[in-house]
N, C-alpha and C positions, 0 to 999 in steps of 0.2 A: 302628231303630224308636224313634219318639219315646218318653219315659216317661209320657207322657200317650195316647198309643194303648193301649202296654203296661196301663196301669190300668183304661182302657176293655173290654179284653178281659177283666181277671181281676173286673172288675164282671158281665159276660156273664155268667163260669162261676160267679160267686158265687149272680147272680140264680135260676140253671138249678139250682144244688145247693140254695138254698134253698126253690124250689118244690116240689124233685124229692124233698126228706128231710124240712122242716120246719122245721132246723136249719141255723142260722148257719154257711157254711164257714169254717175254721180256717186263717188266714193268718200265715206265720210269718216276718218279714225277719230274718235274720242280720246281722251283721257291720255294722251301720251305719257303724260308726266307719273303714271303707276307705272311704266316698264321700270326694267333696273338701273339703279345708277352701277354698272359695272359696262364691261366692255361688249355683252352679250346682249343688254341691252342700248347702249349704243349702234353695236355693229346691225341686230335687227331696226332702228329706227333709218341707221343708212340705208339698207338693203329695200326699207319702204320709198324713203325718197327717190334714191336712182331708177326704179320701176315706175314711180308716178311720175317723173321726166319724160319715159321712156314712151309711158303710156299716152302724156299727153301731145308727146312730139307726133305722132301717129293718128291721134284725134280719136282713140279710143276711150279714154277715160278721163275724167277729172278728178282729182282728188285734192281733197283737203285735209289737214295734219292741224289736228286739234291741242291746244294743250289744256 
């Protein structure tokens, strides 16, 4: 699965928790530092930041980027 489906989905359950509690669901990525040092993995660690902006500007989610 693309990482872009994958985010698609965890905006779903974000959207659904947020209705469902009130409350921002709490997203927590480990371990960033095993993606790749190439531009693949770059360009997915961007592609997590700009959704967790997006998400939190919205008050759907909170996330945290772990290294």
């Amino acid at each position: 699965m693309p990482p872009s489906e994958a985010l698609n989905k965890v905006e779903k359950v974000a959207l659904k928790h947020a209705q469902k509690t009130g409350k921002p669901l709490i997203l927590v990525i480990n371990n960033v530092h095993y993606f790749n040092h190439d531009d693949d993995g770059k360009n997915m660690l961007l592609q997590f930041q700009q959704r967790a902006e997006a998400w939190a500007a919205s008050g759907m989610s909170l996330t945290i980027i772990r290294f």
